[in-house]
Backbone as a chain_set.jsonl record, in Angstrom:
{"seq": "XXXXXXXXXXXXXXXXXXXXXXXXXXXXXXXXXXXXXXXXXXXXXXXXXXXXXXXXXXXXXXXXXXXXXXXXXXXXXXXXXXXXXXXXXXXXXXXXXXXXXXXXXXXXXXXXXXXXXXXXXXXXXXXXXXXXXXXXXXXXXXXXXXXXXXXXXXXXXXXXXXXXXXXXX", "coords": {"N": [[-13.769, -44.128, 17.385], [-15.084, -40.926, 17.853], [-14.338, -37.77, 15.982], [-14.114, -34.536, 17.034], [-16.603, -32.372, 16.033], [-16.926, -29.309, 15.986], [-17.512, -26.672, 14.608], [-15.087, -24.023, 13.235], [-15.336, -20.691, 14.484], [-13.659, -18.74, 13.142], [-12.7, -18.728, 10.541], [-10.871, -17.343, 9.107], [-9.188, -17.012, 10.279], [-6.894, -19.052, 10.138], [-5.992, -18.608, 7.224], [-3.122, -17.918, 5.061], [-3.301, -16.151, 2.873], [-5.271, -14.391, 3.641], [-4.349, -13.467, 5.986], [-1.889, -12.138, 4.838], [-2.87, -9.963, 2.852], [-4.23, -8.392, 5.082], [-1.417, -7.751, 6.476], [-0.426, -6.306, 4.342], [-2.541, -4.182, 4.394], [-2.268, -2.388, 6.562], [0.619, -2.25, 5.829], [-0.116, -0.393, 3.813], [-1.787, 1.749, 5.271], [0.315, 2.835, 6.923], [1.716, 4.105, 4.939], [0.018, 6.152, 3.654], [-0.629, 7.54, 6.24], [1.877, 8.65, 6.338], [2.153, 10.195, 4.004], [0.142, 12.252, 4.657], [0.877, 13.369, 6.74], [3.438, 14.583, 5.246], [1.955, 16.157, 3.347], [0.744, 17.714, 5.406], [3.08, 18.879, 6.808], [4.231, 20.477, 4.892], [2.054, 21.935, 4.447], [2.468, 23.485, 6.804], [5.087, 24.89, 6.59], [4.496, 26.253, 4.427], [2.884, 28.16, 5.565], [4.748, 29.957, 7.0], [6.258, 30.792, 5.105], [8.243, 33.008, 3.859], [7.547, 36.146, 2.172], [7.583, 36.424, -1.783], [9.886, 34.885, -2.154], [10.431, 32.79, -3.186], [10.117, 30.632, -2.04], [6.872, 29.787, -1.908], [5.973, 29.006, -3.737], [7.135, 26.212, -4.501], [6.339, 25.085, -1.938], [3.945, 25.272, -2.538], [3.776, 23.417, -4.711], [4.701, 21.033, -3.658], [2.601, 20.297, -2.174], [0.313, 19.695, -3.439], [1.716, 17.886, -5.074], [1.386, 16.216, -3.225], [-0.966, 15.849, -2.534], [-1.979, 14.058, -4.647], [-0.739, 12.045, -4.709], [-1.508, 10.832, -1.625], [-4.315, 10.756, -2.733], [-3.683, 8.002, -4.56], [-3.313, 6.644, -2.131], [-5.443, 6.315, -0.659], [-6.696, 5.015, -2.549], [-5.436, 2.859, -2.498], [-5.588, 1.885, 0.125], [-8.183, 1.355, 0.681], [-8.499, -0.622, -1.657], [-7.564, -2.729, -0.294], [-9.188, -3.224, 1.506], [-11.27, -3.67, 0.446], [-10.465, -5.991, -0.847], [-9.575, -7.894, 1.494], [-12.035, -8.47, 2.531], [-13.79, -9.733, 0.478], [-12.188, -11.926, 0.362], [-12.469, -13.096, 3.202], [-15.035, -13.646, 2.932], [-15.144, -15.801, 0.978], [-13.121, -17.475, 2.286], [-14.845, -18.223, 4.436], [-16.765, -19.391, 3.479], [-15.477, -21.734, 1.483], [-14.183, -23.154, 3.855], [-16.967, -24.102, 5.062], [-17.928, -25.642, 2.797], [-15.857, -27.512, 2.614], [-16.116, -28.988, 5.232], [-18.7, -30.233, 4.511], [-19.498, -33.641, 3.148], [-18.677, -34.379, 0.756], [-17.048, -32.399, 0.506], [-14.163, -30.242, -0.8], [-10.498, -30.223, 0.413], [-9.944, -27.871, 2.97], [-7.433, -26.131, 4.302], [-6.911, -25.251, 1.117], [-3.244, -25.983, -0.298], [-2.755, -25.773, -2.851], [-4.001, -23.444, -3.775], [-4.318, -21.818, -2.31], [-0.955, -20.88, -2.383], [-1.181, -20.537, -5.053], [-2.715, -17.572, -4.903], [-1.038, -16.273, -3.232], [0.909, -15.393, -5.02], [-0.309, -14.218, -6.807], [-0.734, -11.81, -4.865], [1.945, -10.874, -4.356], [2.764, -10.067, -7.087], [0.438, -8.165, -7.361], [1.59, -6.416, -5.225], [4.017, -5.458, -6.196], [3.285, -4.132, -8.231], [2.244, -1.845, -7.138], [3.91, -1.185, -6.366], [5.488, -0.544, -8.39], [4.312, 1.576, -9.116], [3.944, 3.731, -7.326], [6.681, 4.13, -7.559], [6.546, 5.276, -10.131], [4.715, 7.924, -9.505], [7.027, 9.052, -7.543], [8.745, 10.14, -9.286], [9.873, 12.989, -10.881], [10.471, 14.238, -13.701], [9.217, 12.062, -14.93], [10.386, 10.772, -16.796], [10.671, 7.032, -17.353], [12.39, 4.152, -15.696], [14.594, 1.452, -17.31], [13.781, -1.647, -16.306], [16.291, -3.461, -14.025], [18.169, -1.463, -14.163], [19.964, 1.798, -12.86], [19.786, 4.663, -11.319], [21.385, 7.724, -10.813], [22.596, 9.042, -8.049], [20.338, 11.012, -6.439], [19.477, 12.762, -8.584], [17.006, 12.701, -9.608], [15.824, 13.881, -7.333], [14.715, 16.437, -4.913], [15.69, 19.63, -4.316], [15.958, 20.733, -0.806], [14.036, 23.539, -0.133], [15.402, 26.52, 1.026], [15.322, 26.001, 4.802], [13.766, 24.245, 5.349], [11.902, 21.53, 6.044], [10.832, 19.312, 5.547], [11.563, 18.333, 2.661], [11.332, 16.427, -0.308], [9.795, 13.161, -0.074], [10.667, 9.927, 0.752], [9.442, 7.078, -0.848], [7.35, 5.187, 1.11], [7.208, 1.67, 1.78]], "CA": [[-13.787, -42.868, 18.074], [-15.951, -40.31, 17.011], [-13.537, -36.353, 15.932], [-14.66, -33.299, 17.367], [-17.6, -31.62, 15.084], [-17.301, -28.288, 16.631], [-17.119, -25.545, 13.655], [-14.374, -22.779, 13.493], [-16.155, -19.277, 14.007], [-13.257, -17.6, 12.559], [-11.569, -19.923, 9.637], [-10.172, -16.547, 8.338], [-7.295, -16.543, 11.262], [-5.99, -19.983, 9.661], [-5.586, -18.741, 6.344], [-2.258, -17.283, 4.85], [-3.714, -15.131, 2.192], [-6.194, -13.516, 4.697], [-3.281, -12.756, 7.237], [-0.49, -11.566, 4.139], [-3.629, -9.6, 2.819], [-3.838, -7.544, 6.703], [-0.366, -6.955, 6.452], [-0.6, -5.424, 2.958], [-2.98, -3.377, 4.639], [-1.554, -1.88, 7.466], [1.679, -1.183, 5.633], [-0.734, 1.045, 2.94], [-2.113, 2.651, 6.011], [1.368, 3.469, 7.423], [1.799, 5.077, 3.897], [-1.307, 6.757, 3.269], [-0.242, 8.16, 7.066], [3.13, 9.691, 6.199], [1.972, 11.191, 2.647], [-0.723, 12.686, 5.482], [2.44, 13.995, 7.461], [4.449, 15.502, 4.786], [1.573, 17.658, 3.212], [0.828, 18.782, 6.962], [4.069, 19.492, 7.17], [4.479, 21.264, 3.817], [1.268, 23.411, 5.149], [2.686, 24.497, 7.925], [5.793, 25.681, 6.212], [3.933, 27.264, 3.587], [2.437, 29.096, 6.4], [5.64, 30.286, 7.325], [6.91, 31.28, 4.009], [8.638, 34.62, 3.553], [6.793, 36.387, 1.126], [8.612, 36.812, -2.66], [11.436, 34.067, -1.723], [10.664, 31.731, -3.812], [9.432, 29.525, -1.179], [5.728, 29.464, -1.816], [5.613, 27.684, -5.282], [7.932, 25.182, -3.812], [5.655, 24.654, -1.169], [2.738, 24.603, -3.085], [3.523, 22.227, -5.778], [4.654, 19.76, -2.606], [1.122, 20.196, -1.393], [-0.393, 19.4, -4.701], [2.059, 16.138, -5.678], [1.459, 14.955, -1.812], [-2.328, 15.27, -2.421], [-1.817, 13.259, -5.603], [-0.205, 10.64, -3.555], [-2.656, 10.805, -1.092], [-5.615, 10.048, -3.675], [-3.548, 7.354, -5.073], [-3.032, 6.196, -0.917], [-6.345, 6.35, -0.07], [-7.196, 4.12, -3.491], [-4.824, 1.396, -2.248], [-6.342, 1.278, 1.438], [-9.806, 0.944, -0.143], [-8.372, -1.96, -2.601], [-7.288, -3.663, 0.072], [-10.21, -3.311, 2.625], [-12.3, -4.819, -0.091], [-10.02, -7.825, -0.475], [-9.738, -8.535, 2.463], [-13.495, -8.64, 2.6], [-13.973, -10.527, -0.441], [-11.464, -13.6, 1.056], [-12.963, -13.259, 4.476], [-16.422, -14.567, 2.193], [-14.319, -16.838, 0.084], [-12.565, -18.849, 3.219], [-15.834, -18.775, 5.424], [-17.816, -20.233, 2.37], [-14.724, -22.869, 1.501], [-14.36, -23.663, 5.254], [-18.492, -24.714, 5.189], [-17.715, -26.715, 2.157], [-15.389, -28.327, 3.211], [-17.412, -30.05, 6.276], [-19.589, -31.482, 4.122], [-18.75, -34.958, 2.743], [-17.791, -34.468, -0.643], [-16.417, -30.968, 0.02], [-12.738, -29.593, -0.983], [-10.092, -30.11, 1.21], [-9.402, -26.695, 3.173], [-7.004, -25.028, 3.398], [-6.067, -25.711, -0.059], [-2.255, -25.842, -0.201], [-2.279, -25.038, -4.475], [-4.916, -22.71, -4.05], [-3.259, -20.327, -1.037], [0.334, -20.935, -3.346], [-1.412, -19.448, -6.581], [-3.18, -16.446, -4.203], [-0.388, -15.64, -2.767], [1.989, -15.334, -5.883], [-0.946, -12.764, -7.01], [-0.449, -10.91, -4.001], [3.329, -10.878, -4.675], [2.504, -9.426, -8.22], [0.628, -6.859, -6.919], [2.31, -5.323, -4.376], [5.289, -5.366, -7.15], [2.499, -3.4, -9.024], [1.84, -1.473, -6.396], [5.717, -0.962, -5.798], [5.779, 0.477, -9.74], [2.998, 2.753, -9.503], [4.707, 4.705, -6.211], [8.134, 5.015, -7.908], [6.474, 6.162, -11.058], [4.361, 8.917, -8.712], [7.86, 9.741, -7.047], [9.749, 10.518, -10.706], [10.211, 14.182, -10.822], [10.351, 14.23, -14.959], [7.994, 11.212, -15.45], [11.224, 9.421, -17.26], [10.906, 5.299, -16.736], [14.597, 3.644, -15.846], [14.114, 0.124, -17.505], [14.405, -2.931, -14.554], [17.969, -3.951, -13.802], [19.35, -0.508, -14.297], [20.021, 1.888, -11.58], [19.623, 6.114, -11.44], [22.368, 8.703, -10.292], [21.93, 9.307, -7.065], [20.267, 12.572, -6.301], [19.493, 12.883, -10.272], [15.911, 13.27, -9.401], [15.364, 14.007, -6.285], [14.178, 17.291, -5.05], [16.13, 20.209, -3.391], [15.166, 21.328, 0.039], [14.059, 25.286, 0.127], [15.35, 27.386, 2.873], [15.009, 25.65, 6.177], [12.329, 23.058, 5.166], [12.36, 20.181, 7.279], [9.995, 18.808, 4.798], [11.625, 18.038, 1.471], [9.803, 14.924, -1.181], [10.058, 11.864, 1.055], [11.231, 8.977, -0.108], [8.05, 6.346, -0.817], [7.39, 4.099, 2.283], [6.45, 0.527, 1.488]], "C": [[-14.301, -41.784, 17.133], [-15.122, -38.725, 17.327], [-14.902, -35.348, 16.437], [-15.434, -32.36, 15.807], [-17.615, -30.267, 15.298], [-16.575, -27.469, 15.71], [-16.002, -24.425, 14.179], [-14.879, -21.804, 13.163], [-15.069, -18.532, 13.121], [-11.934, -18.398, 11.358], [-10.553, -18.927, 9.245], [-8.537, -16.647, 8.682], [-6.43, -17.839, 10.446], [-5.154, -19.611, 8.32], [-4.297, -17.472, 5.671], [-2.609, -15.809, 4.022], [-4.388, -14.356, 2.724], [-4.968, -12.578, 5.753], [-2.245, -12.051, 6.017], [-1.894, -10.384, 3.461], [-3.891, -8.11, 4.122], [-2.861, -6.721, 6.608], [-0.047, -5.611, 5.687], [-1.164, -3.958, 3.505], [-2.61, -2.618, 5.863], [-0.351, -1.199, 6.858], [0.609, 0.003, 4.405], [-1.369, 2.157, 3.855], [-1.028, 3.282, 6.646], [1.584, 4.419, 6.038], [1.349, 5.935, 3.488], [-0.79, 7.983, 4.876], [1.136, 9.179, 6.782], [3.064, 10.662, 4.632], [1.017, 12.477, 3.651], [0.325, 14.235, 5.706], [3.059, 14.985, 6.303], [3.425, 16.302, 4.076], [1.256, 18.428, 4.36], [1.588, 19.459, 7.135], [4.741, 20.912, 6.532], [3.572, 22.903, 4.15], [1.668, 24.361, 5.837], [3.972, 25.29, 7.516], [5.765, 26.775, 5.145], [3.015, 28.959, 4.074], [3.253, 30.433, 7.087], [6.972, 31.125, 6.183], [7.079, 32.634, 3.749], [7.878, 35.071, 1.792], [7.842, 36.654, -0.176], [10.002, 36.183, -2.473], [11.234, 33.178, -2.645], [10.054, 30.494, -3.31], [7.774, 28.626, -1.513], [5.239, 28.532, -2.601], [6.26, 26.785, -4.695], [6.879, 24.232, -2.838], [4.279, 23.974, -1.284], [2.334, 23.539, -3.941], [3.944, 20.808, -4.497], [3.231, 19.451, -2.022], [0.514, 19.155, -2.572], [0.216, 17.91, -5.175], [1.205, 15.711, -4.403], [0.0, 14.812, -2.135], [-2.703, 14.535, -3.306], [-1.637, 12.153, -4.895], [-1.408, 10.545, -2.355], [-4.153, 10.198, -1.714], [-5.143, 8.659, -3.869], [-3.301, 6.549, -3.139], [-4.224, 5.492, -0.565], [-7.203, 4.857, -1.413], [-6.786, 2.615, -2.823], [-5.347, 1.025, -0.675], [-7.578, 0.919, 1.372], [-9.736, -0.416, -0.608], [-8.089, -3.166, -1.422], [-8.447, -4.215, 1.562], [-11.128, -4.579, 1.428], [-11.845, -5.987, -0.523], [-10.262, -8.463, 0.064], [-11.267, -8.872, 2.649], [-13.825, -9.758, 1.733], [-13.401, -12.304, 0.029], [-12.192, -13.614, 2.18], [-13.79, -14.288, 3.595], [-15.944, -15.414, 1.502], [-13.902, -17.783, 1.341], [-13.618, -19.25, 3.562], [-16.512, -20.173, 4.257], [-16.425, -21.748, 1.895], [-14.68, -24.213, 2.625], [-15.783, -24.462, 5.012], [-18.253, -25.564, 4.358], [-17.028, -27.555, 2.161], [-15.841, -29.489, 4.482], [-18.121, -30.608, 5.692], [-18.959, -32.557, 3.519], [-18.619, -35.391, 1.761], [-17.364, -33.437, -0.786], [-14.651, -31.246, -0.263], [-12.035, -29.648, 0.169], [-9.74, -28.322, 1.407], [-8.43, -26.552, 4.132], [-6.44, -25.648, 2.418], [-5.099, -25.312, -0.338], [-2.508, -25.067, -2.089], [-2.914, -23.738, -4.256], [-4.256, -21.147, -3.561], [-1.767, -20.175, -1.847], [-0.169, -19.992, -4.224], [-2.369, -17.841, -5.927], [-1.839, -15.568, -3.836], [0.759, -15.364, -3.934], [1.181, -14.173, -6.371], [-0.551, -11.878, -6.069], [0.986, -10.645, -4.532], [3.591, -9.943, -6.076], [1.546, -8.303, -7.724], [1.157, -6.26, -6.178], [3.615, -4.914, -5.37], [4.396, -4.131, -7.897], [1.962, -2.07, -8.64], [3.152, -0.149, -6.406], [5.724, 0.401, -7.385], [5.396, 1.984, -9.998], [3.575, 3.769, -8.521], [5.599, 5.242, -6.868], [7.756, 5.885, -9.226], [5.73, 7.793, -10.686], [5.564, 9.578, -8.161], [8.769, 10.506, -8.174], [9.317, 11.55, -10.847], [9.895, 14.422, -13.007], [9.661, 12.711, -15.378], [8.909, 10.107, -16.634], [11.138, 7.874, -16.59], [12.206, 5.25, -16.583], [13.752, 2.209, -16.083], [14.346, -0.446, -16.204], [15.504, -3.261, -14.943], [19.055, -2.536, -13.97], [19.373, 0.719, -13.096], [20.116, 4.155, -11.78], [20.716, 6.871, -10.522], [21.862, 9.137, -9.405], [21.486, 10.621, -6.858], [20.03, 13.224, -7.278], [17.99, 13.585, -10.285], [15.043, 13.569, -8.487], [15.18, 16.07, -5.681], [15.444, 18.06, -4.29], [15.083, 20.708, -2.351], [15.161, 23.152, -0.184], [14.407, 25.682, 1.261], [14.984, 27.451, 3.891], [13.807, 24.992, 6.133], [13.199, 22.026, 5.583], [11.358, 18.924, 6.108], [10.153, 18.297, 2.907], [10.972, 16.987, 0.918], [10.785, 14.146, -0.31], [10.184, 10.995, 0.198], [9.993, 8.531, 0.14], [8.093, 5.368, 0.344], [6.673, 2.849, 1.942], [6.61, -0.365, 2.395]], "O": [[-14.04, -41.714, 15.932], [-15.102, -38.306, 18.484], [-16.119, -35.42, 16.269], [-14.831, -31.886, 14.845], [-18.552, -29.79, 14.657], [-15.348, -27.381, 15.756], [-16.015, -24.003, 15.336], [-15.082, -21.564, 11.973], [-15.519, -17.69, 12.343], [-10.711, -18.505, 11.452], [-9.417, -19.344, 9.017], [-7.456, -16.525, 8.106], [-5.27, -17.572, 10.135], [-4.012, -20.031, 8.132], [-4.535, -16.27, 5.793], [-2.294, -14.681, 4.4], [-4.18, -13.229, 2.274], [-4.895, -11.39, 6.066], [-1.663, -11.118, 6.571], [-1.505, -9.403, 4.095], [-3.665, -6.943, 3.803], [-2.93, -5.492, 6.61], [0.339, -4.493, 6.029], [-0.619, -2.879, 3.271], [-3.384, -1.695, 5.61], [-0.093, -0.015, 7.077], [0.855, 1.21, 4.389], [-1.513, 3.302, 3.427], [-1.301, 4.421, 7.024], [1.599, 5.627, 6.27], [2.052, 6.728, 2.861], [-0.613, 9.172, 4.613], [1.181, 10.37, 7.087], [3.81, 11.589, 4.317], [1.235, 13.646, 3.333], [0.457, 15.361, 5.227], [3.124, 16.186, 6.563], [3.836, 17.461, 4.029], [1.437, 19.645, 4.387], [1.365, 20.597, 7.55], [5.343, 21.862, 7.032], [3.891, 24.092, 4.156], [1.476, 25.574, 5.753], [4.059, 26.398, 8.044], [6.509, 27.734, 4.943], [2.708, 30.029, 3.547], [2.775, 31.48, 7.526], [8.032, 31.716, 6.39], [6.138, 33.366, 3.441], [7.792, 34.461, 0.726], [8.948, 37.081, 0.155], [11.058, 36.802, -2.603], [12.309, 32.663, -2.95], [9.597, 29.562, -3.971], [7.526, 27.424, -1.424], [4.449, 27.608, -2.412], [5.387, 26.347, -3.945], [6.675, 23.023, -2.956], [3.7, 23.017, -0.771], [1.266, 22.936, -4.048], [3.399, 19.71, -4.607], [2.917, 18.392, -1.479], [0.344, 17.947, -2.409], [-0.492, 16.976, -5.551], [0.336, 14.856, -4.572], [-0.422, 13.659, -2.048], [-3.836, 14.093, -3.115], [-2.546, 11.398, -4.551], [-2.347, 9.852, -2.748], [-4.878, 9.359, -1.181], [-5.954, 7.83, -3.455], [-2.986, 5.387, -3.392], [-4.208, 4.311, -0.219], [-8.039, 4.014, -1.087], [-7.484, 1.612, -2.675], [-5.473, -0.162, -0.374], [-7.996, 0.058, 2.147], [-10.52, -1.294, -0.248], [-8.363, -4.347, -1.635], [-8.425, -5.209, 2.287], [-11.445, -5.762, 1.552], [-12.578, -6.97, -0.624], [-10.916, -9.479, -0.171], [-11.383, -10.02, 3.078], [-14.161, -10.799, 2.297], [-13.981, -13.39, 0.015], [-12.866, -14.639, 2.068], [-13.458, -15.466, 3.467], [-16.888, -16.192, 1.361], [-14.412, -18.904, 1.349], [-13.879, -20.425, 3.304], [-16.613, -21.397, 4.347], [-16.856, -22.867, 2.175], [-14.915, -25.418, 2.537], [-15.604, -25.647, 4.728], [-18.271, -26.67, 4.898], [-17.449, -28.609, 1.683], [-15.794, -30.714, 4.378], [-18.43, -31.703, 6.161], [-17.75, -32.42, 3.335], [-18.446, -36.593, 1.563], [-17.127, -33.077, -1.938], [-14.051, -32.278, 0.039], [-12.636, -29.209, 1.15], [-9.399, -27.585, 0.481], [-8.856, -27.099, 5.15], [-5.575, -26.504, 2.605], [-5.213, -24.169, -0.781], [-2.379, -23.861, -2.302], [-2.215, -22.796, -4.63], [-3.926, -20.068, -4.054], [-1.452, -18.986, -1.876], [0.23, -18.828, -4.262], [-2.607, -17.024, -6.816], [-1.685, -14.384, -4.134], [1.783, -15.004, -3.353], [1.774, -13.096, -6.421], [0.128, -10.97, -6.549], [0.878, -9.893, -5.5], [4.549, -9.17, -6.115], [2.17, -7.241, -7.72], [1.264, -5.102, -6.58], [4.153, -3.846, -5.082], [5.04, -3.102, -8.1], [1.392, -1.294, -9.407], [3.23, 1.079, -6.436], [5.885, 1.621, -7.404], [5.806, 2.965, -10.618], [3.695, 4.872, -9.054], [5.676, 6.464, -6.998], [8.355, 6.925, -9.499], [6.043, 8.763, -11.375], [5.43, 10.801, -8.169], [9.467, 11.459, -7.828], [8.099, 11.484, -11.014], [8.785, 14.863, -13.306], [9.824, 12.475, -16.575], [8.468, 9.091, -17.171], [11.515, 7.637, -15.442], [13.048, 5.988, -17.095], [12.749, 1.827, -15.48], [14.927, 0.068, -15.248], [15.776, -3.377, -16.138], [20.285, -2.529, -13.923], [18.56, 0.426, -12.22], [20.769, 4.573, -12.736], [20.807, 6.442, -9.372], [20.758, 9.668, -9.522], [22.321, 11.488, -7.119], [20.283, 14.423, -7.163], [17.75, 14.682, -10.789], [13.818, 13.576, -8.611], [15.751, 16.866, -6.427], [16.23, 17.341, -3.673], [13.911, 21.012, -2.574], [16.168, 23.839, -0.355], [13.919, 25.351, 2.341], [14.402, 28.442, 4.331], [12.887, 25.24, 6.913], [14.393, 21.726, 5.562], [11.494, 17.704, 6.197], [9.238, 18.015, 2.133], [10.021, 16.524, 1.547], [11.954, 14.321, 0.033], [9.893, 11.138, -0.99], [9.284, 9.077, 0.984], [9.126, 4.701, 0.399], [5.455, 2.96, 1.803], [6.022, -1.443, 2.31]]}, "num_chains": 1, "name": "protein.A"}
């Protein structure tokens, strides 16, 4: 009995690293979206700021981190567009070699294992780089130890709905 020859147009959907890859990206676009949100938000209360209160610097240095965060948002939705791009051309081209009759088995179980443990290391890397953007005095806390709650976190000004947001990952 002779197997079905009929190519997969889209090998990408099979493969794990392609789909955990997606995800990645979507949650950096939900992030990149709410850094969006809270300088909007900051705007509009800066808009609203009683003059000589104190308010305005407040307001303005929230503008200024969030558009920090924002650059560094807009870096990580980039990094991960061109991943994903890069594997798309990596499976298709595996996939083809594979059909021929001394190709590589695909999907390669070690291969997608050692991809995806990178992924795992960056987003951890990813993870570092946020909390060190959220640190108020730019102090590290080694790993395994744990920060006083509220130690460096921001006060709200006078009827801001908009204080520093926690990081969304």
């Amino acid at each position: 009995m002779l197997g079905c020859n009929k190519r997969d147009p889209h090998p990408e959907n099979k493969d794990k690293v392609y789909a955990q890859l997606n995800v990645d990206l979507g949650t950096a676009k939900v992030a990149q979206a709410y850094v969006n949100e809270y300088i909007n938000g900051n705007k509009k209360d800066l808009e609203t700021a009683v003059p000589q209160s104190g308010e305005e610097p407040v307001y303005t240095k929230r503008i200024n981190e969030g558009l920090n965060k924002l650059t560094y948002a807009n870096q990580q939705v980039r990094m991960y567009e061109v991943r994903i791009e890069e594997r798309l051309l990596y499976v298709q081209r595996r996939y083809l070699e594979s059909l021929t009759p001394n190709g590589r088995k695909w999907p390669d179980d070690e291969d997608t294992a050692a991809e995806l443990i990178k992924l795992q290391m960056l987003r951890e890397k990813v993870a570092r780089v946020n909390d060190s953007l959220n640190k108020k005095d730019g102090k590290d806390v080694p790993r395994g130890t744990k920060e006083e709650a509220g130690k460096h976190g921001e006060e709200k000004a006078a009827g801001s709905e908009h204080a520093a947001p926690a990081e969304h990952h």
